[in-house]
C-alpha positions as a Markdown table, in Angstrom:
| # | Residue | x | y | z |
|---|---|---|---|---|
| 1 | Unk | 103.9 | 137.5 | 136.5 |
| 2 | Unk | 101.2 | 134.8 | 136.5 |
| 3 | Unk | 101.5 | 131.8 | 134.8 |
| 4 | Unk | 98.8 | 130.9 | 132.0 |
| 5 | Unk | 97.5 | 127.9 | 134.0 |
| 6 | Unk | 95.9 | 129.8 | 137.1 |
| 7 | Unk | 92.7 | 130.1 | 137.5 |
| 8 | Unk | 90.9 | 133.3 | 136.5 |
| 9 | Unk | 87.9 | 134.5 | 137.4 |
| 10 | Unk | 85.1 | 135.0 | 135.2 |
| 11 | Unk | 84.1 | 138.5 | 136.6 |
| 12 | Unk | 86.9 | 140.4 | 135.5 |
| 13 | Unk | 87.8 | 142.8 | 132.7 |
| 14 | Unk | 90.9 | 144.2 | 131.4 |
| 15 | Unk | 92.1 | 147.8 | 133.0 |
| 16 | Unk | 91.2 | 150.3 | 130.5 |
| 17 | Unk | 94.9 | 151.7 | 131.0 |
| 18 | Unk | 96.9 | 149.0 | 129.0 |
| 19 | Unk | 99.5 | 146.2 | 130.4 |
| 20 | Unk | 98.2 | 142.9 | 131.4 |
| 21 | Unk | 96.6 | 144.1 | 134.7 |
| 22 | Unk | 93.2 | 143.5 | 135.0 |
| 23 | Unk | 90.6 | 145.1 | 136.6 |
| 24 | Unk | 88.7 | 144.3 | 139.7 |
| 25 | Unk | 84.6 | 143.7 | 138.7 |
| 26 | Unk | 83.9 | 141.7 | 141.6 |
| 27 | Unk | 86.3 | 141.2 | 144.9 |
| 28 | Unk | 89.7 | 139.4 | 143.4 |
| 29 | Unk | 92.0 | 141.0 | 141.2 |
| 30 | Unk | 94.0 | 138.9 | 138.7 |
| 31 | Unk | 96.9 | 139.0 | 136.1 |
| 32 | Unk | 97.2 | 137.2 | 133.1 |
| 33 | Unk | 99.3 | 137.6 | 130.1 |
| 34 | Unk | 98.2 | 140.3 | 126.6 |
| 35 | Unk | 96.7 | 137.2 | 125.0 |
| 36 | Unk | 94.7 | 135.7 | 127.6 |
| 37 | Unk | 92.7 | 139.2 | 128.6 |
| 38 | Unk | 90.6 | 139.9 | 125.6 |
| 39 | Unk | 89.5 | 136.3 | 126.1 |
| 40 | Unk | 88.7 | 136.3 | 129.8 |
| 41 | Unk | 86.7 | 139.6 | 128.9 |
| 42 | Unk | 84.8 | 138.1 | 126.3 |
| 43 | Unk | 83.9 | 134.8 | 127.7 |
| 44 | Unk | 83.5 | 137.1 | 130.9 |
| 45 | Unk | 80.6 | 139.5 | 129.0 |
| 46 | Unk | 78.9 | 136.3 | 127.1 |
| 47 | Unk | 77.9 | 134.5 | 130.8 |
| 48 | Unk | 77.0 | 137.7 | 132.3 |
| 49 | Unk | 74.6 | 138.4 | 129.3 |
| 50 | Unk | 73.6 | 134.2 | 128.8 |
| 51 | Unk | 69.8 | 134.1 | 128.7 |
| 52 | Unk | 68.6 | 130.4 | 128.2 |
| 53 | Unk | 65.8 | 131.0 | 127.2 |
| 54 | Unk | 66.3 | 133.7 | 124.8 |
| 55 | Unk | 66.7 | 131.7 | 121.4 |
| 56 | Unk | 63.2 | 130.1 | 122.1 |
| 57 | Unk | 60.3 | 129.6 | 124.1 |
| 58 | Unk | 60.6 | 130.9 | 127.2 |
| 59 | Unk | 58.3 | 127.7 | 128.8 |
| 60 | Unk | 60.5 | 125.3 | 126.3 |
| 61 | Unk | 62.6 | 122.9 | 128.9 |
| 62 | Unk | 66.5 | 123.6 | 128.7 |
| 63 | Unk | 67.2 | 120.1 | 127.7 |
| 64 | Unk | 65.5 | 117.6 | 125.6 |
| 65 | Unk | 64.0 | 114.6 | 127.2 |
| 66 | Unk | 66.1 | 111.3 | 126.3 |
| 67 | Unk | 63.8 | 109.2 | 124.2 |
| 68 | Unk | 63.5 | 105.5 | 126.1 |
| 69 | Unk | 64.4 | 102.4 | 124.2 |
| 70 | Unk | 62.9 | 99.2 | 125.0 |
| 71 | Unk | 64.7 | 95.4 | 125.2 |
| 72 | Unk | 62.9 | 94.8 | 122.2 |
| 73 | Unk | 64.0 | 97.7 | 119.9 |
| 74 | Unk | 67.9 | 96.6 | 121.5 |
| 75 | Unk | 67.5 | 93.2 | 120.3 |
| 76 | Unk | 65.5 | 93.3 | 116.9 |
| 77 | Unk | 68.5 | 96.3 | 115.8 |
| 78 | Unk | 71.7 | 94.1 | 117.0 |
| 79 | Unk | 70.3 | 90.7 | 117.0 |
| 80 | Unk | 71.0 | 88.3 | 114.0 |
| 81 | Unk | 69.6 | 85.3 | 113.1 |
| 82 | Unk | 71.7 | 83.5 | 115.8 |
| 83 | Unk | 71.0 | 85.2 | 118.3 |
| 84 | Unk | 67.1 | 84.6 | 118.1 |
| 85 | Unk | 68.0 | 81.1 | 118.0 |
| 86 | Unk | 70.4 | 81.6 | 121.3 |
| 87 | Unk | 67.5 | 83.2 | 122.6 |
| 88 | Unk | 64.9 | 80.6 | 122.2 |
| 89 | Unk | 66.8 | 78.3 | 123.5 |
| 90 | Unk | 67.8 | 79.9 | 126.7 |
| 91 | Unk | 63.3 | 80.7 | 126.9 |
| 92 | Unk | 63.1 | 76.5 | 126.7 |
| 93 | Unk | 65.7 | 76.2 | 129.0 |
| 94 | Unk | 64.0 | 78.3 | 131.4 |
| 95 | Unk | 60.4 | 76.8 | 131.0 |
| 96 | Unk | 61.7 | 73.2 | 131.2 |
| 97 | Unk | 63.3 | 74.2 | 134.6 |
| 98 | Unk | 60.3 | 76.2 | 135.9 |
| 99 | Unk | 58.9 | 72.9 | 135.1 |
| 100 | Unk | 60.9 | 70.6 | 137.3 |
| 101 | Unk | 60.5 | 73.0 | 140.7 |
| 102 | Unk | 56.9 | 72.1 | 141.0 |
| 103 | Unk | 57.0 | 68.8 | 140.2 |
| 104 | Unk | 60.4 | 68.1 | 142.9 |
| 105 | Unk | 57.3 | 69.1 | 145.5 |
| 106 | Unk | 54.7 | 66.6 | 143.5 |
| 107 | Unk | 58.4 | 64.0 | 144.1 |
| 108 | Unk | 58.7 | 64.4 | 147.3 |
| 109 | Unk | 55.1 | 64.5 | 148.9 |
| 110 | Unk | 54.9 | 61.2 | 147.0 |
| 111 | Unk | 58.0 | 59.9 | 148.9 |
| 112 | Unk | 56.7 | 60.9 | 152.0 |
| 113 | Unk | 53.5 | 58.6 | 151.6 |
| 114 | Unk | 55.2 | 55.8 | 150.2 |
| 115 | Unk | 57.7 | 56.1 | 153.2 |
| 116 | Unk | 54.6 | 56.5 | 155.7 |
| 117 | Unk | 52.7 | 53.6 | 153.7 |
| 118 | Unk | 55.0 | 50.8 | 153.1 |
| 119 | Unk | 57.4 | 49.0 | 154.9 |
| 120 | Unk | 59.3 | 48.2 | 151.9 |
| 121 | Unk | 62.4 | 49.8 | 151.2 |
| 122 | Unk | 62.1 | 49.0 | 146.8 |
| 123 | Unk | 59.6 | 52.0 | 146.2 |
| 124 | Unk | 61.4 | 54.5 | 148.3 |
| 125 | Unk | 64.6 | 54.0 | 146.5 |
| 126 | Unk | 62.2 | 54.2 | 143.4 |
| 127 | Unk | 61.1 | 57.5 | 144.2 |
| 128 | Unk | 64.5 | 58.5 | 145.6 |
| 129 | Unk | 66.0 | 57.7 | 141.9 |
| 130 | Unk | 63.1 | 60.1 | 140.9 |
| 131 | Unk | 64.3 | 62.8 | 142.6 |
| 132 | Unk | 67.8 | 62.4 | 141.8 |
| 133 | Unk | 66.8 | 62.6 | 138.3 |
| 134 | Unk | 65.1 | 65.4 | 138.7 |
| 135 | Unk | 67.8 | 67.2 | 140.0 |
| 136 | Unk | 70.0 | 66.0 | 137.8 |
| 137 | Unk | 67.5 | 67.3 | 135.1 |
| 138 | Unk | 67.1 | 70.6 | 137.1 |
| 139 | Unk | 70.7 | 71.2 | 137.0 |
| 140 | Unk | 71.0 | 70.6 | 133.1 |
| 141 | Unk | 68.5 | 72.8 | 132.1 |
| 142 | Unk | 69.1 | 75.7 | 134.6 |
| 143 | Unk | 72.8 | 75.1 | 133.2 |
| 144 | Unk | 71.5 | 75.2 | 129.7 |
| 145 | Unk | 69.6 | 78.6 | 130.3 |
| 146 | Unk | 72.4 | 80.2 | 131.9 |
| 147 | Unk | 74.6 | 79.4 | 128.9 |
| 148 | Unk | 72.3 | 80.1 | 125.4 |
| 149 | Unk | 71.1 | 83.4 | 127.7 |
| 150 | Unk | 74.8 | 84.8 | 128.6 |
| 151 | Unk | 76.1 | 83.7 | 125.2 |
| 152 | Unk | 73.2 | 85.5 | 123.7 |
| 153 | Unk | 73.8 | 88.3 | 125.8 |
| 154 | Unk | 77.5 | 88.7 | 125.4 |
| 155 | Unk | 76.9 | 88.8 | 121.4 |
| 156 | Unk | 74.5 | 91.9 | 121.5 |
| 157 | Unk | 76.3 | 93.2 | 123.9 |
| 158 | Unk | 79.4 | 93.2 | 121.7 |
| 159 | Unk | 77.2 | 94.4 | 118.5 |
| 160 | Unk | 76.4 | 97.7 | 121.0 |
| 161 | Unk | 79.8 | 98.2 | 122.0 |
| 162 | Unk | 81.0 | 98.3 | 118.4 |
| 163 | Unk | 78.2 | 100.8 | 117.1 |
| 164 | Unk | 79.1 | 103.2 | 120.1 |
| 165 | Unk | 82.9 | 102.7 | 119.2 |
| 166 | Unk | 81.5 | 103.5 | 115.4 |
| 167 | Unk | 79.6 | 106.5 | 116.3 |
| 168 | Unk | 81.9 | 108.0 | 118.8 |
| 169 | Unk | 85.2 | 107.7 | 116.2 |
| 170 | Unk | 82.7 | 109.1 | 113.4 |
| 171 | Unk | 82.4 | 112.5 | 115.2 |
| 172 | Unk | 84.4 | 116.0 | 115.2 |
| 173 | Unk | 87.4 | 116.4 | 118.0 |
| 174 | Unk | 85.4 | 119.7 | 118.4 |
| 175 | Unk | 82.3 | 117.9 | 119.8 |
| 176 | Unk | 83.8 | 116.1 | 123.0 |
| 177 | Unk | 85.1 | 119.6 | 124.3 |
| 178 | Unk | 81.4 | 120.9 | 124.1 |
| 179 | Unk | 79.5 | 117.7 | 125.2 |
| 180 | Unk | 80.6 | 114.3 | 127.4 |
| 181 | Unk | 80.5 | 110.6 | 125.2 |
| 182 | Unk | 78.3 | 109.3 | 127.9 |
């Protein structure tokens, strides 16, 4: 006898002359257990008669489109008043470092004509401690944006995580062996 766990195929139905044999509908021919025949029959006859479109519109698409949701709808739901502070401080952070690329080019075209200019070393270490300040400056604030932005993002990021937790614990055991969490 077969045991429960093989696979059966959905073509078959049970033999019209009792047992647990079942008949042959397409090429295999299987065995299964009283219980499990009635099933395989039923769930055999539902796909063979499954229309899709017969509970609607026949031009209705099979599955509804996903609505899209923006960065803005994702932050104004999770965000708190923190976080739009985080935020603006990671936008400052960037803007003051956008800032300093440009003007390390405006640096060092200076230091080229001083150099070319003068024979005297005083205003090239001048605009040599420019630069270095610059990149010094450069360095904080592309440190500071990195920070406010991935502490910003870690916190909504969280908030998502626990309202997916929320609504996935919130449902029926029945739903996840119809449909996948994801």
């Amino acid at each position: 006898m077969n045991k429960i766990n093989e696979v059966t195929p959905i073509m078959s139905e049970p033999d019209s002359s009792g047992g647990n044999a079942m008949k042959e509908t397409g090429t295999l021919l299987v065995q299964k257990p009283d219980e499990i025949g009635p099933i395989v029959a039923q769930v055999a006859k539902l796909v063979e008669t499954y229309d899709p479109t017969a509970s609607g519109d026949a031009d209705a698409p099979l599955f509804k489109e996903k609505e899209s949701v923006g960065l803005c709808t994702i932050m104004c739901k999770y965000a708190k008043p923190l976080d739009y502070l985080l935020l603006t401080l990671a936008y400052t952070g960037t803007i003051l470092f956008a800032f300093s690329i440009p003007y390390s080019n405006i640096l060092f075209g200076g230091m080229i004509d001083e150099v070319a200019a003068s024979n005297s070393m005083d205003s090239v270490m001048s605009s040599f401690l420019l630069m270095v300040y610059l990149a010094v400056f450069s360095w904080v604030t592309a440190s500071w944006q990195n920070f406010f932005s991935d502490w910003f993002a870690q916190r909504i990021t969280y908030r998502i995580k626990c309202a997916y937790l929320e609504a996935l614990l919130v449902k029926e055991a029945s739903y996840f062996d119809e449909n996948s969490p994801t």
